[in-house]
C-alpha positions as CSV (number, residue, x, y, z in Angstrom):
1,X,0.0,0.0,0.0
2,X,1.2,3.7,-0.8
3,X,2.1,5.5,1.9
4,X,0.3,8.8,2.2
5,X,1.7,12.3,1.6
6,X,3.2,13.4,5.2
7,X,3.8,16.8,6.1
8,X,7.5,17.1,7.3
9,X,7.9,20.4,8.4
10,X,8.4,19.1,12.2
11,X,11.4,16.7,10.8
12,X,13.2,19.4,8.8
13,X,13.8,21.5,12.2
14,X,15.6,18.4,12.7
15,X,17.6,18.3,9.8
16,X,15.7,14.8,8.2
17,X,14.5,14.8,4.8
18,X,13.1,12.3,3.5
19,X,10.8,12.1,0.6
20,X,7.4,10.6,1.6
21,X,7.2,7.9,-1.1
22,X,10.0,6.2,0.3
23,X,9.0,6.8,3.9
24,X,7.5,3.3,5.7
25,X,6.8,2.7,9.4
26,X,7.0,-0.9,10.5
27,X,6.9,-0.8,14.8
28,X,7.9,-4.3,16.3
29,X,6.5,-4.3,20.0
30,X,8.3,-6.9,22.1
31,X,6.4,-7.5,25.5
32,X,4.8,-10.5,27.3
33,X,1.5,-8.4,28.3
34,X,-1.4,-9.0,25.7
35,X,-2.8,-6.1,27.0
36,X,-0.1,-3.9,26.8
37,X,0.4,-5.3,23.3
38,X,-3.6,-4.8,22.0
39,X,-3.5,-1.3,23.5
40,X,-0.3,-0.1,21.1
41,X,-1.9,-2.0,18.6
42,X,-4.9,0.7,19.1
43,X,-3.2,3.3,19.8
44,X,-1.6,3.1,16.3
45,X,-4.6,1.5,14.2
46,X,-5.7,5.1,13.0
47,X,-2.5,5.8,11.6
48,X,-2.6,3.7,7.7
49,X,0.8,4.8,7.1
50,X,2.0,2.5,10.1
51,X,2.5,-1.2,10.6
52,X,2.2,-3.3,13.7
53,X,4.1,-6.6,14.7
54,X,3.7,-7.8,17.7
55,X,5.8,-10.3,19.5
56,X,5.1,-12.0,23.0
57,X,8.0,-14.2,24.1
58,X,11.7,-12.4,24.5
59,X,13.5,-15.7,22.9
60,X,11.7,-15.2,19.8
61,X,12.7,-10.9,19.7
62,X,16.0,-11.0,17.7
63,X,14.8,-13.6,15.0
64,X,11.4,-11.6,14.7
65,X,13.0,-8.7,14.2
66,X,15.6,-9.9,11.7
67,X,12.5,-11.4,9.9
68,X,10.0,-8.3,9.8
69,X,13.1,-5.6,9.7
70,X,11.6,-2.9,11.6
71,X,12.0,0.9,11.5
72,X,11.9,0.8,15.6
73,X,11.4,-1.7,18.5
74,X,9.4,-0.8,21.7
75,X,11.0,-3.2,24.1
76,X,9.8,-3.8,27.8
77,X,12.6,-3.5,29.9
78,X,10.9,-6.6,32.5
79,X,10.5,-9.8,30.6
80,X,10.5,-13.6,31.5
81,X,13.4,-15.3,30.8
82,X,15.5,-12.3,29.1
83,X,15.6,-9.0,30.8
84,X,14.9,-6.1,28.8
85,X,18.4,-4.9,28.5
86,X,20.1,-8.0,27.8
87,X,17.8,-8.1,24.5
88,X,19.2,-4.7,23.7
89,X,22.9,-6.0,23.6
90,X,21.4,-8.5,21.5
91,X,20.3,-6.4,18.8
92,X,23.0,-4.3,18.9
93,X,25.5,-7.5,18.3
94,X,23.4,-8.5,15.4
95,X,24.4,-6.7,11.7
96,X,20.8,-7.1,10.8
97,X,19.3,-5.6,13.9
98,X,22.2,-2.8,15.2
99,X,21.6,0.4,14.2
100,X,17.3,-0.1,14.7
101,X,16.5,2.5,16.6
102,X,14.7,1.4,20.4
103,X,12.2,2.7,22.5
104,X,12.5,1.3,26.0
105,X,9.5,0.6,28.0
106,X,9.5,0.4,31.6
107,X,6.8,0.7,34.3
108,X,8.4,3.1,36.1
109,X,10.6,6.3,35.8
110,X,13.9,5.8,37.4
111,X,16.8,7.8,37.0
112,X,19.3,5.0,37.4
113,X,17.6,2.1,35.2
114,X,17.4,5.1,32.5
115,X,21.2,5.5,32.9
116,X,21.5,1.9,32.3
117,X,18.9,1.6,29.5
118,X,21.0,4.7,27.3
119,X,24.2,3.4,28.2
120,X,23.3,-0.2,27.0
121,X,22.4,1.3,23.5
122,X,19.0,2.4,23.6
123,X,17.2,5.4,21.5
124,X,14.4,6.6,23.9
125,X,13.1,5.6,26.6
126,X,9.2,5.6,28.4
127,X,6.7,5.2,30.9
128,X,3.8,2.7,29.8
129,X,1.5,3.1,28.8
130,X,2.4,6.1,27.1
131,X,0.0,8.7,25.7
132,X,-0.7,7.6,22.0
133,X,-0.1,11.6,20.9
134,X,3.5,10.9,22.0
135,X,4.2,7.6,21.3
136,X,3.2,8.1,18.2
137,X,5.6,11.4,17.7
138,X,8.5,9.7,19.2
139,X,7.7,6.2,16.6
140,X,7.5,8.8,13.6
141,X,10.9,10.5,14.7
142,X,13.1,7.7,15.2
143,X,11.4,5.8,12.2
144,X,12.1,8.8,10.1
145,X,15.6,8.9,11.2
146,X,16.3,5.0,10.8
147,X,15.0,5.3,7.5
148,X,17.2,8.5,6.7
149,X,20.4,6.7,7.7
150,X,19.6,3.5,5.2
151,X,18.9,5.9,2.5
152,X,22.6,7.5,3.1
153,X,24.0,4.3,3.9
154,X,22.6,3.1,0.3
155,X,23.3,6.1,-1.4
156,X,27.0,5.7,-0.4
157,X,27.0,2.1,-1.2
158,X,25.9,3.3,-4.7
159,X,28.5,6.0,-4.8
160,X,31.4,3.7,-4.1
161,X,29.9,1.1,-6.7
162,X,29.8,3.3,-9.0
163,X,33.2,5.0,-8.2
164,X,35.1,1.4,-8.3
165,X,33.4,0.8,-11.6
166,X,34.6,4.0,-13.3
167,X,37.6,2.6,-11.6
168,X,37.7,-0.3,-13.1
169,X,36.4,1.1,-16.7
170,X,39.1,3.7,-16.6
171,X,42.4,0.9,-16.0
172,X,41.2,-1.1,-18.4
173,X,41.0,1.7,-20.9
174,X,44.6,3.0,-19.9
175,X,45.3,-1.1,-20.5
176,X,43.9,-0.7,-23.8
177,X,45.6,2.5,-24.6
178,X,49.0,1.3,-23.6
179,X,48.8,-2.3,-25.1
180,X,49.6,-3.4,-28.2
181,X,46.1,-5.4,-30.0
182,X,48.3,-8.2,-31.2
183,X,50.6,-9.5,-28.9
184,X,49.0,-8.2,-25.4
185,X,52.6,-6.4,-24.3
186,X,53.4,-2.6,-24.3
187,X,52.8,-0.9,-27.2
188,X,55.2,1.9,-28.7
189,X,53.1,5.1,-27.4
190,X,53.8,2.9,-24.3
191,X,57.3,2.4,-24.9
192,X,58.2,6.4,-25.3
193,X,56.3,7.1,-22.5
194,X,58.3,4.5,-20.3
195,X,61.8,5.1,-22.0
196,X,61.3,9.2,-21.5
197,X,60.7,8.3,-17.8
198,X,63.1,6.2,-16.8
199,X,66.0,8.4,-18.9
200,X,65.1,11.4,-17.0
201,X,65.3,9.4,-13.7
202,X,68.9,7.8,-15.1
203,X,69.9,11.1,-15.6
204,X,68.8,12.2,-12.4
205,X,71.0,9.5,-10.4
206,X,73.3,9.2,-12.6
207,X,73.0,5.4,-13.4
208,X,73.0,3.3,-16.3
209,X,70.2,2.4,-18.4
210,X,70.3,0.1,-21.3
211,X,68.0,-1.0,-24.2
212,X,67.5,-4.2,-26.7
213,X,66.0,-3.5,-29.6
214,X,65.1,-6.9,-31.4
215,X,64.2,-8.1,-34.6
216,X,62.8,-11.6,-36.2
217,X,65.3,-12.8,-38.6
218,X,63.7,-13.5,-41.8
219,X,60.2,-12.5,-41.0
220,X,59.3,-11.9,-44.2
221,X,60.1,-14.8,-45.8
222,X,58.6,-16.5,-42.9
223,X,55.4,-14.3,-44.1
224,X,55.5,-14.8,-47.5
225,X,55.9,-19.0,-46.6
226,X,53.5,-19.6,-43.9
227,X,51.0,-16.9,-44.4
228,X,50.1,-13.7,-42.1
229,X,48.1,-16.0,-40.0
230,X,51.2,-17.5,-39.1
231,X,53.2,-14.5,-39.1
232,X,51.4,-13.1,-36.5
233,X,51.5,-16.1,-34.2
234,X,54.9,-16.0,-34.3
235,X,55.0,-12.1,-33.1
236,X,53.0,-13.6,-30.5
237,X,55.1,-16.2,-29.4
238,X,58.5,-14.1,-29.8
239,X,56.4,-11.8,-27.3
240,X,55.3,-14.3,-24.3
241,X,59.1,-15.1,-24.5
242,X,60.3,-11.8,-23.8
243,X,57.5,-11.2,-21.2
244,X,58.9,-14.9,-19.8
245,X,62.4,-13.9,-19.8
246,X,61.7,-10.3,-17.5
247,X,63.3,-10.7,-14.8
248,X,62.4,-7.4,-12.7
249,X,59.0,-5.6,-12.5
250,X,60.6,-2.6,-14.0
251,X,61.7,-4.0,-17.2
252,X,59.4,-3.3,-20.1
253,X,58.9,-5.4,-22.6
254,X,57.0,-3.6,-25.7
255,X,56.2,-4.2,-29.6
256,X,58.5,-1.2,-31.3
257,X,56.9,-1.6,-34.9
258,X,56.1,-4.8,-37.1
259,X,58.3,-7.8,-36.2
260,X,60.3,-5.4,-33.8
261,X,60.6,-5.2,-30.6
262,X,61.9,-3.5,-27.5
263,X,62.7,-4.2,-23.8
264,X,64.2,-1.6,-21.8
265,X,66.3,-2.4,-19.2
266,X,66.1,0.2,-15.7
267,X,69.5,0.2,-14.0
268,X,71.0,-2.6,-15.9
269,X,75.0,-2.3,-17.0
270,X,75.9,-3.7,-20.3
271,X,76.8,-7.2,-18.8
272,X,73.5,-7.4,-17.3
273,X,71.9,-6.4,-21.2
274,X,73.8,-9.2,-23.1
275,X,72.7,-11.6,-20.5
276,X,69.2,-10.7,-20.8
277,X,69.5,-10.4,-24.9
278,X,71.1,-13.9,-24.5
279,X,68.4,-15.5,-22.7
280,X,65.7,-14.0,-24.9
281,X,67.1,-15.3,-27.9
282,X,67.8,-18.4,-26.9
283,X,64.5,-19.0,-25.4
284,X,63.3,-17.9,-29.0
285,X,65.2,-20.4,-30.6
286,X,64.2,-22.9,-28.1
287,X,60.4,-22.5,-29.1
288,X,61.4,-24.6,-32.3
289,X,59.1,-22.8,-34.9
290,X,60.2,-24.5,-38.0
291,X,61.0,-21.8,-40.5
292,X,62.7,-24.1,-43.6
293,X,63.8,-20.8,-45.9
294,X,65.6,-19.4,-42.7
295,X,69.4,-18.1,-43.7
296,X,70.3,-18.7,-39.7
297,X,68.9,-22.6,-39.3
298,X,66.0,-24.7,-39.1
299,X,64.2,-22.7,-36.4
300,X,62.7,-19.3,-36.7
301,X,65.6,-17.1,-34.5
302,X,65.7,-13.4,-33.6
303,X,68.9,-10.6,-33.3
304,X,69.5,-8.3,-30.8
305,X,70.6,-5.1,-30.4
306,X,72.2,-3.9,-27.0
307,X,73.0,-0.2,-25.8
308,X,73.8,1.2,-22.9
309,X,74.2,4.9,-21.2
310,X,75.0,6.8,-18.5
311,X,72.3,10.1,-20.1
312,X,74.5,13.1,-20.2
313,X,73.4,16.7,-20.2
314,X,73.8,16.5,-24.3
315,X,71.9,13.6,-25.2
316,X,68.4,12.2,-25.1
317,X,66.6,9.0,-24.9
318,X,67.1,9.3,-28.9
319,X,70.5,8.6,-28.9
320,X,70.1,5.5,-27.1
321,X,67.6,3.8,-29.2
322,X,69.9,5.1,-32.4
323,X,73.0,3.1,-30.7
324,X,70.6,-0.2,-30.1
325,X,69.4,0.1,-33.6
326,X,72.9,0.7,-34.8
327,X,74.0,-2.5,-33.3
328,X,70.8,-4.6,-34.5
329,X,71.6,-3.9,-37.8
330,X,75.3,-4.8,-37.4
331,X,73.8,-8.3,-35.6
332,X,71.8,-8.7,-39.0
333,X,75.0,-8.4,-41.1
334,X,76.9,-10.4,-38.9
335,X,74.6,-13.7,-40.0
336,X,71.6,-13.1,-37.8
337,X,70.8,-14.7,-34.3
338,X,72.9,-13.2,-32.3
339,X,73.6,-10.2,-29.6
340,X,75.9,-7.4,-30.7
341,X,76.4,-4.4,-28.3
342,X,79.6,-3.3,-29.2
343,X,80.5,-1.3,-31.9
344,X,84.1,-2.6,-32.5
């Protein structure tokens, strides 16, 4: 049933707004009188906008209210079997039940069991029977309230849902941007952006950085033999090798440009650059991708290009990548399948 239009003016002085579609009042009454339970159920059977639960035995309080999920409890402080009080630690040790507000009932007004009632965790506290003009105020207030605090709670929820989303949708598009579609590495927009970095922070320290610029011998014979099909499982394959043969996080393996590729080498001398060019080749080699009209062997092979700086105040990241490529091509003349980072 719709909930009737309220008029709110007496919450906003209390700084609660809540729109009155979304506003429902369910009251759970926990007491082991009848008659105090069939006079609340009176008191509050004019008001439509309201619903009544009533429960008789303590023991059965915490899974009746987890069940009916109230906006308040009115619990009687004198029970059979549970006190009042000890029900009240109950709810609020149970995530279903902690933060509904309660409305104590006692038969008496007593300074001290009031002191005890607020410090265990209740919301309000009164004299039964109460006057229904009250009781009723005091169930709209804390109703209102409870029901303000889920709708922040949810909106929040929502919020950080739909920040961890954007999240989420915003790496995966910086993924996107900085792979390369083929062979799921770094791609070269990637690959400047990294190199540029890590230069500036060489130059910074003072401290060698090195490069291997690499190339598949005979690629396009390999192309022309097998197919593009083929030729592009092979750029796939040369490239889960390199990513297999990183040895640090900060190494950056990337595609440089058709059957090139690139893996720069963060504070890595030039022994430490062979040996990784080494190891990359001969794990290439080691796939065993038959390439019959190969110049170097049998298997499809690749040759590798090593340079390595300490950046000075005249030279840029250019210069480094000229010197690797210098020495690939010298590795192609040489007879292919091999690592050249000398100049001789």
């Amino acid at each position: 049933m719709e909930s009737p239009t309220l008029n709110n003016s007496d919450d906003s002085e209390l700084g609660i707004q809540l729109p009155p579609a979304d506003y429902k009042i369910m009251v759970l009454l926990v007491d082991d009188q009848a008659m105090v339970g069939e006079a609340i159920r009176r008191a509050l059977l004019s008001e439509s906008d309201i619903d009544f639960h009533y429960c008789p035995r303590a023991e059965d309080a915490v899974r009746v209210a987890e069940k009916t999920q109230p906006t308040v409890i009115l619990q009687d402080l004198v029970m059979p079997g549970v006190d009042g009080l000890t029900l009240v630690r109950q709810y609020r040790t149970n995530p279903l039940t902690m933060d509904i507000p309660i409305i104590v009932l006692s038969s008496k007004e007593d300074a001290l069991i009031k002191r005890d009632a607020f410090a265990t965790g209740v919301n309000d506290y009164m004299v039964k029977l109460p006057d229904s003009i009250e009781l009723i105020a005091r169930i709209r207030y804390h109703s209102r309230s409870y029901n303000n605090q889920l709708q922040r709670d949810a909106a929040y929820r929502a919020l950080r849902e739909s920040q961890q989303q954007l999240q989420k949708t915003n790496f995966e598009l910086q993924r996107l941007t900085n792979t390369d579609g083929l062979t799921s590495i770094a791609n070269r927009r990637y690959f400047d952006d990294y190199l540029n970095a890590e230069w500036k922070r060489a130059k910074r320290v003072q401290q060698e950085i090195s490069l291997l610029l690499i190339d598949v011998d005979n690629f396009k014979l390999y192309n022309d033999n097998y197919g593009h099909v083929a030729g592009d499982q092979v750029l796939k394959s040369v490239a889960r090798a390199m990513e297999s043969s990183a040895v640090r996080s900060s190494d950056l393996s990337a595609r440089f440009g058709g059957e090139e590729f690139a893996v720069i080498l963060p504070s890595t001398d030039e022994v430490g650059a062979v040996a990784a060019g080494d190891k990359l080749r001969e794990m290439v080699e080691a796939l065993h991708i038959g390439h019959a009209h190969s110049t170097t062997g049998e298997w499809l092979t690749v040759s590798v290009g090593v340079a390595t700086m300490i950046p000075k105040d005249d030279q840029t990241q250019s210069d480094l990548i000229r010197l690797a490529d210098k020495r690939l091509y010298k590795a192609k003349q040489q007879g292919k399948n091999r690592v050249i980072a000398k100049d001789d």
